[in-house]
Structure formats: C-alpha cells, structure tokens
C-alpha positions in Angstrom: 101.4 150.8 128.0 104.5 151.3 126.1 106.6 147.8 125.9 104.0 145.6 127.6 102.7 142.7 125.7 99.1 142.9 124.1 96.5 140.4 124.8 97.0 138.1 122.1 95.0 134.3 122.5 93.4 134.1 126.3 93.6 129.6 125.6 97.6 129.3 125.1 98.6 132.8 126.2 100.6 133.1 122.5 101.5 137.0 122.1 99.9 138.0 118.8 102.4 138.0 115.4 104.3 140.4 114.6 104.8 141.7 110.9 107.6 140.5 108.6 110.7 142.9 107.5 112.9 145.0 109.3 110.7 147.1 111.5 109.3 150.4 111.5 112.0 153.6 111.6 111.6 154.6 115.2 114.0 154.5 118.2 116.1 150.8 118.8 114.8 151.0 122.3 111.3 151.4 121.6 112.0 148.5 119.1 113.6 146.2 122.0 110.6 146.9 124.3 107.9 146.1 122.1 109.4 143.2 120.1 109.4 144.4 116.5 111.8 142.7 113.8 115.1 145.0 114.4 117.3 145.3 111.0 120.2 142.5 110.5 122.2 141.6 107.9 121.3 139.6 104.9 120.5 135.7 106.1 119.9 136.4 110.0 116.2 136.7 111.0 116.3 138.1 114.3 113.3 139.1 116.3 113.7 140.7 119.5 113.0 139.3 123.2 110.4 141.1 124.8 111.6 143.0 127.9 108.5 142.5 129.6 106.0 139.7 129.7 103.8 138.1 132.1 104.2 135.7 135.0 104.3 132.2 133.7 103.2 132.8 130.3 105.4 130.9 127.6 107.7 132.6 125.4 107.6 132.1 122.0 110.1 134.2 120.5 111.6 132.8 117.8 115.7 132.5 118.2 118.1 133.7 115.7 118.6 131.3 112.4 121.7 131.5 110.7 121.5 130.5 106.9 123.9 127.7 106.0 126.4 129.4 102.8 125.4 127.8 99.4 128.2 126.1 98.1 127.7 124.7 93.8 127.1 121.1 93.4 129.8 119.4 91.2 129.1 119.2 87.3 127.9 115.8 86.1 131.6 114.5 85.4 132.2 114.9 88.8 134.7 118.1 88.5 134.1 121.0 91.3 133.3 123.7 90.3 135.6 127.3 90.7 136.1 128.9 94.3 136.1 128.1 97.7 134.3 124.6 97.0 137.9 123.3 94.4 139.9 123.0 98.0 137.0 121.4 99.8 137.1 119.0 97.4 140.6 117.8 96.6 140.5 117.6 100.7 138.3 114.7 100.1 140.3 113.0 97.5 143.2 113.4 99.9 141.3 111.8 103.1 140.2 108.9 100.4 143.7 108.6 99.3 145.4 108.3 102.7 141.8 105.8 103.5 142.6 103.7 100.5 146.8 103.0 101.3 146.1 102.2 104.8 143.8 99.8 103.4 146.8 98.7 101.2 148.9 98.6 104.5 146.8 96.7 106.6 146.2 93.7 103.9 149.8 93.4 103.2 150.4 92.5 106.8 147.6 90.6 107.0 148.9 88.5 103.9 152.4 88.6 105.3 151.4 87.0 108.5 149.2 84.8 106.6 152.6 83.7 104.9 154.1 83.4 108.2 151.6 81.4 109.5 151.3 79.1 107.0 155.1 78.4 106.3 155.5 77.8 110.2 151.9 75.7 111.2 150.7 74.4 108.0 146.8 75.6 106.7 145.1 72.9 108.9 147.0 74.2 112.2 146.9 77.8 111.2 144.0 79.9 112.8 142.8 83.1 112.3 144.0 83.8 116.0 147.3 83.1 114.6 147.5 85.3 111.6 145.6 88.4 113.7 148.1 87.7 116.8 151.6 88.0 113.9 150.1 91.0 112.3 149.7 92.9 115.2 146.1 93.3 114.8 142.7 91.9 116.6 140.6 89.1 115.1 137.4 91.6 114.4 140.0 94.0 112.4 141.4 91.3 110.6 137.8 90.0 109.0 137.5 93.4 107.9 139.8 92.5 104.9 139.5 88.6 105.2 136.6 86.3 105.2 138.4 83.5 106.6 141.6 81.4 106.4 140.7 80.0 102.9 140.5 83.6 102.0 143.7 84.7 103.2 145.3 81.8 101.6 143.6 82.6 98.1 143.9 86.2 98.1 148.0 85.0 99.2 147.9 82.7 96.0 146.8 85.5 93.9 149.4 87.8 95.2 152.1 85.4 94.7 151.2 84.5 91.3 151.3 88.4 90.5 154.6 88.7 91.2 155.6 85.8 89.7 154.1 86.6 86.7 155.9 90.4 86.7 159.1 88.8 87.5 158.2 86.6 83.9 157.6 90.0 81.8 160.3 91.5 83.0 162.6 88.8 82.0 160.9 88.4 78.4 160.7 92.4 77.6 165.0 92.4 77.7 165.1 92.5 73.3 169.1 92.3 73.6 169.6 89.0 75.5 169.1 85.7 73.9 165.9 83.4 73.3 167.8 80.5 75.5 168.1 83.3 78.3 164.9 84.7 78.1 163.0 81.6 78.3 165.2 80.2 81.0 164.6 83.8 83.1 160.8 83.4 82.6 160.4 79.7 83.5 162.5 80.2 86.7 160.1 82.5 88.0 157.7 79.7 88.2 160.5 77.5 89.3 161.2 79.7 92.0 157.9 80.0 93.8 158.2 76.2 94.4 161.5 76.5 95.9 161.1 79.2 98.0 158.1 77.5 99.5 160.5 74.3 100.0 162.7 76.6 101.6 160.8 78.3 104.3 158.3 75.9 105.2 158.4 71.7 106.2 154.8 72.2 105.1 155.6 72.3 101.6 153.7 69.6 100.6 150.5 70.5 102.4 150.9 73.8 101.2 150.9 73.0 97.3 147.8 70.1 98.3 145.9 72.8 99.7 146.8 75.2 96.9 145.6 72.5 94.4 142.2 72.1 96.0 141.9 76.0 96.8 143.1 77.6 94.2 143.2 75.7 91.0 141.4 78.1 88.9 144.1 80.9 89.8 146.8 78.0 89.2 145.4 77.1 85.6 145.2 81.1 85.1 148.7 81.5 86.1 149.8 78.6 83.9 147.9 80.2 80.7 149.2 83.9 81.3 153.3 82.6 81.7 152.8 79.8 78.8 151.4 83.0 76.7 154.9 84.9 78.1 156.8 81.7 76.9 155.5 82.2 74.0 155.9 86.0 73.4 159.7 85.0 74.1 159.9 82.1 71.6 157.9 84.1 68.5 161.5 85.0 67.1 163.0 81.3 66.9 160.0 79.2 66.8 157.6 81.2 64.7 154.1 79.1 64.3 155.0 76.9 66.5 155.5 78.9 69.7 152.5 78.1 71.7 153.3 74.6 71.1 156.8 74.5 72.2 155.9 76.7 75.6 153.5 74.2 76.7 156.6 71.4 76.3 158.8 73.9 77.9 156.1 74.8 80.6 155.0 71.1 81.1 159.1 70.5 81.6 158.8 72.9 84.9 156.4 71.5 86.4 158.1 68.4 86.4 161.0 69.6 87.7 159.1 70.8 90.4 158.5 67.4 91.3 161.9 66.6 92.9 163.4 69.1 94.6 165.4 67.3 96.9 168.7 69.2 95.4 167.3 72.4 95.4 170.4 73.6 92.7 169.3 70.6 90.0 165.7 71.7 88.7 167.3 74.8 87.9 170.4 73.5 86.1 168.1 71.3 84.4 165.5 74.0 83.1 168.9 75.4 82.0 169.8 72.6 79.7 166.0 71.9 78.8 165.8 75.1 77.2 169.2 75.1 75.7 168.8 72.3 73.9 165.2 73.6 72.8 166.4 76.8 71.8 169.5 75.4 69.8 166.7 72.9 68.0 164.5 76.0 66.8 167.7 78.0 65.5 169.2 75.0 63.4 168.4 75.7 59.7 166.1 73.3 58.2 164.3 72.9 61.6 160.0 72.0 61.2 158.2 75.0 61.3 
C-alpha cells in the first residue's frame, strides 16, 4: 500500500533504512508519504516524517541537522584571518579590554580604601571588613584582588613607591634647571611620602614600623632605583663620584625623616643640604 510503512525488524519495530541522497525524481507527495530523503539545500539533511505509521510503534526519524558555518582558525601569531571572522575577533579584544580596566578600577578603590583605612585605624585595627565596607564592595569581591590585609598594604607600598619614583624622573629629566634644583626636586619626592603620611594619619609611626617589617625588600628597592636617579642628576657636577655623593645625599633624607615635628624644616634643610653639596662639586679644584 502506497505510504504505509514496510515491515522492517518484528523485535524493536525499527522501519527499515532508507537510502542516502536526495531521493528519487517522482511526485513531493508521494515522497512525503513514503519517507524518502526530499532535496534541501547544501548542509541540511532532512528526511521526511512518515504520514502513516503504526499504533505504538517508535519513531525513529531522524530530525533536521543544521551544519555549524566553518569559520578559519587564526594563524600561529595569533592574527585573524580576512572576512567575517577579523570583526569577531577584535570583539574579543574589546570585551578583554573593557575586562582588564574594570580590573584596574576595582583595585584602585580597593587600595584607596586600603589607604583610608590605614591612615584612620592603624594596620592592627584595620580589617578586611573595613577596607571592603569603604570601597563599596563585599568581603568575597574584595579577596578577588587581595589575599589579605598584608597584601593590600604591600601591593599599597608598591604603588606608592611608583609614584614617588615618577615624581623623581620627572624632576631629574628637566636638562635646563640647575643640579642644586634637580637634586632637591628628586629627594623631596621621597621626603614627601613621609610627610604626607604624618599628615593624614596619627598612625604614622605604626604605619612606617609595619612598612619596615612588610615591605623592606620594596623599601631597599625604592632606595636603589631613586639613589640611581640621584645619581643620573649629579653625573654633570660630580662626575666619578656620583653614586657616592647620592648615597650621602640619600642617607641625609632619611634622616631628615626622622624629625618631623616642623613639617616646613626637613624640607628647608634638604634645601641647604644640597646647596651646599652642589656648590662643593662646582668649585674648581674640587676631588674628583
């Protein structure tokens, strides 16, 4: 009978298979009854639902598969290749761009309320409760960037010690002012991440403890890096003896560090320090 299904296996009741390819030429009707492959377009394998079948016997028509379009893999620098795939791709360096400075975004507040923090509790007083609560953000979010309060404080220190340090190579890179100037400009960059810490916190001194004890590998690296700047600035004046006369000049800072109960006399004195250096160096005669 025309459209009714053949006896195929009497155990499962499976309808017997049907050949690959698009079908023999006759009518689409015919072709719909009997459950031939019908013609389709390239990449879509269609085979037709039977109209008829038996009671309770399981159909196992397979559905219609779409092939997924084949997009080239990227050459082995990484560059896509031409077409449709180049946009597709520089979508993806855009969502990692916008990924990577709200990264940025969210540490900086983290490390600003870790400042905050600090200045107002002290480190021992300070917990991460604190620093999540004055960034705006919960305690799971915030150990996303963080480890811990040592952590915050270190990566802080580093941070600090980077600006300082661009604030120093700025001030030596200006050819047209004098040594005296220079120097003085670099040095008060150090100078002044001790007063401003004086300034904004009574914790000062439990600050810089902690910092010794925390951080003293990114102190002695910051020390090296701006006596290397001193340096750089002195080459004119004191020629060989450049390195030698930053770590004098360097070693001077620090001690004016010491006191800062006037908070205008360390930097009056770092003034006539290096003044008095400076003039030294630039009188003929003077030691190489």
């Amino acid at each position: 009978m025309p459209g009714a299904w053949r006896r195929g296996d009497p155990t499962t009741g499976r309808p017997p298979p049907f050949p690959e390819g698009p079908g023999p030429p006759c009518d689409p009707a015919e072709n719909s009854r009997s459950g031939v492959l019908l013609d389709r377009p390239h990449g879509v394998t269609t085979r037709a639902r039977p109209a008829f079948r038996h009671r309770g016997a399981p159909d196992h028509t397979p559905r219609t598969r779409q092939t997924a379009p084949h997009h080239p893999p990227d050459d082995a620098a990484g560059r896509p290749p031409d077409g449709g795939a180049r946009g597709a791709w520089f979508d993806r360096l855009t969502i990692c761009a916008r990924l990577v400075s709200m990264s940025n975004d969210r540490l900086d507040a983290i490390l600003a309320a870790a400042y905050e923090c600090f200045t107002r509790h002290g480190v021992r007083r300070t917990t991460m409760d604190d620093i999540a609560a004055t960034a705006g953000m919960s305690r799971p979010a915030v150990y996303q960037y963080v480890r811990n309060k040592d952590d915050a404080y270190r990566r802080l220190a580093e941070r600090l010690f980077a600006e300082s340090l661009a604030a120093a190579r700025a001030a030596a890179a200006d050819p047209a002012t004098p040594p005296a100037v220079r120097v003085t400009a670099v040095l008060a960059a150090k100078l002044e991440l001790t007063l401003k810490l004086h300034r904004d916190s009574r914790h000062a001194a439990e600050l810089l403890d902690t910092s010794t004890k925390l951080t003293g590998d990114l102190v002695e690296a910051y020390t090296r890096e701006l006596t290397d700047v001193v340096a750089g600035a002195l080459a004119d004046v004191a020629g060989s003896r450049a390195r030698a006369v930053a770590d004098v000049l360097v070693a001077l800072t620090r001690g004016l560090e010491a006191d800062l109960t006037d908070p205008d006399l360390p930097g009056q004195r770092l003034r006539d320090g290096v003044a008095l250096v400076v003039a030294g160096l630039e009188k003929p005669g003077a030691p190489e």
